[in-house]
VMD Tcl script that draws the C-alpha trace (Angstrom):
set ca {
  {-5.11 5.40 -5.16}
  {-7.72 2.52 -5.46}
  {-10.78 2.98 -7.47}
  {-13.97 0.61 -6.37}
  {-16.06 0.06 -9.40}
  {-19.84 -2.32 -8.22}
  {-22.85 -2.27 -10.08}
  {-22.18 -4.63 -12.75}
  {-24.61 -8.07 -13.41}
  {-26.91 -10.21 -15.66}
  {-29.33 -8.51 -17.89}
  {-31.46 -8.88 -20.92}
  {-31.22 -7.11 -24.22}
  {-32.80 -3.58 -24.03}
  {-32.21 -3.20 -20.32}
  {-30.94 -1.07 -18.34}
  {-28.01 -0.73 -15.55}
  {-26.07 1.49 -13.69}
  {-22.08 1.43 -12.78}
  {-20.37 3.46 -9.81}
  {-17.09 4.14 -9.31}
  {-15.84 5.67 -5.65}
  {-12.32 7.17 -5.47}
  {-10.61 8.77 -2.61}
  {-10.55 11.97 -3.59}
  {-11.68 14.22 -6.43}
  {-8.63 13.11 -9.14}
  {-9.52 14.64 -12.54}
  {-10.28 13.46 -15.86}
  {-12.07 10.36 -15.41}
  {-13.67 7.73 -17.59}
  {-14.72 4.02 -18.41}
  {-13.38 1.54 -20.40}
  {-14.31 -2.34 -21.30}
  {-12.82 -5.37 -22.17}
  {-14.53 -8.91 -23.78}
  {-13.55 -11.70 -23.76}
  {-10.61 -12.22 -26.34}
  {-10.49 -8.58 -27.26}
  {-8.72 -5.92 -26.38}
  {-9.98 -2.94 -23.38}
  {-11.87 -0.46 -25.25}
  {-12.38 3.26 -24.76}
  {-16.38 3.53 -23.50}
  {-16.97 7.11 -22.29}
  {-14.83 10.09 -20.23}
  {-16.07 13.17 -18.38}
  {-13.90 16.24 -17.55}
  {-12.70 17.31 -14.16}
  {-15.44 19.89 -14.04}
  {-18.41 17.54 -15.41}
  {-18.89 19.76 -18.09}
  {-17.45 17.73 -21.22}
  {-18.10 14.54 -21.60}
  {-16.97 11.54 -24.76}
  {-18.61 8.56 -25.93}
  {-17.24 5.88 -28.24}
  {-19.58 5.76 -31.50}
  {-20.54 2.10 -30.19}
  {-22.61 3.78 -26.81}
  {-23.10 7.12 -27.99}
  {-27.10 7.66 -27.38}
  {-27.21 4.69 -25.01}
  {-24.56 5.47 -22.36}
  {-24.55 8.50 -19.79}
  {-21.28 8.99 -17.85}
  {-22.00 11.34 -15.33}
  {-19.90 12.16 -11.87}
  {-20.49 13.70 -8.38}
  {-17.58 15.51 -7.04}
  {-19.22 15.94 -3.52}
  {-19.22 12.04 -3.40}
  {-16.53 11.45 -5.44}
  {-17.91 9.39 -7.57}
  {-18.42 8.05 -11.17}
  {-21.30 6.96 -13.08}
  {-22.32 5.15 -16.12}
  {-26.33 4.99 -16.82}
  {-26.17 2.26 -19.30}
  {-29.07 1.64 -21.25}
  {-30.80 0.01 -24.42}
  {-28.06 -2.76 -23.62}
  {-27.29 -4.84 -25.89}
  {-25.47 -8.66 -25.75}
  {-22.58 -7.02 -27.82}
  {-21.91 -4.32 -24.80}
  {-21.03 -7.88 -22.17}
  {-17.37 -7.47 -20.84}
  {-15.46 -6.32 -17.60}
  {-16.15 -2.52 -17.04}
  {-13.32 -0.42 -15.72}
  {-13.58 2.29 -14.17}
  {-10.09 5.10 -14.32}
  {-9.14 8.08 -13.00}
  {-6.12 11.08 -14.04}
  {-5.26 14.64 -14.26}
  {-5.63 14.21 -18.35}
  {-8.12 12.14 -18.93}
  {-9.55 11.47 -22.19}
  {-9.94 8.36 -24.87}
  {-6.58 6.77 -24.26}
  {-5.37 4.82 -21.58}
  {-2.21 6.01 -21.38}
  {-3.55 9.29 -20.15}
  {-5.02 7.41 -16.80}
  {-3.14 6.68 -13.62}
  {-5.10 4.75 -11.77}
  {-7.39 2.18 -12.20}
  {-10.31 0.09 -10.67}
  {-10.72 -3.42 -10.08}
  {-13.44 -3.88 -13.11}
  {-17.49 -4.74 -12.91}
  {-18.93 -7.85 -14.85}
  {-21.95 -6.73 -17.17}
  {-23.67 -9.88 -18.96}
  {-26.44 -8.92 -21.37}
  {-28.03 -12.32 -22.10}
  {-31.21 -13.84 -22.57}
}
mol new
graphics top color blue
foreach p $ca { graphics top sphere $p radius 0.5 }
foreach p [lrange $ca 0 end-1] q [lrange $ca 1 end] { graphics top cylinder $p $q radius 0.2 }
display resetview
């Protein structure tokens, strides 16, 4: 199963942008995770298989909207009041459990670049 994350890029402080993720098939728990240079990947936000729960890490929570559209098969994260602290490689996972832990996803995408510079 191959996940295709794309909407990462280069923006300033207090904007706004908007990741996808496309999978093959509706898969389950989903969710996003990111990774900065010289630190670790960090939990950002899940979603249930239904859409109707959803988890952000204290760092996004108010800022980031993970959202998902089952007819498309795809994920979302509405990412805004950015700030230069939220820059790293955004990945995008899919699994039947889902949650804050990577160990509960199976598969994986390739990871999205988001820069918030000035």
């Amino acid at each position: 199963v191959q996940l295709q994350a794309s909407g990462g890029g280069l923006v300033q402080p207090g904007g706004s942008l908007r990741l996808s993720c496309a999978a093959p098939g509706r898969i389950g728990g989903m969710g996003w995770f990111r990774q900065a240079p010289g630190k670790d990947r960090e939990f950002v936000a899940a979603i249930s298989w239904s859409g109707g729960s959803t988890y952000y890490a204290s760092s996004v929570r108010g800022r980031f909207t993970i959202s998902r559209d089952n007819a498309k098969n795809t994920l979302y994260l509405q990412m805004n009041s950015l700030k230069p602290e939220d820059t790293a490689v955004y990945y995008c996972a899919a699994g039947p459990l889902g949650g804050n832990m990577q160990s509960r996803y199976d598969y994986w995408g390739q990871g999205t670049q988001v820069t918030v510079s000035s």
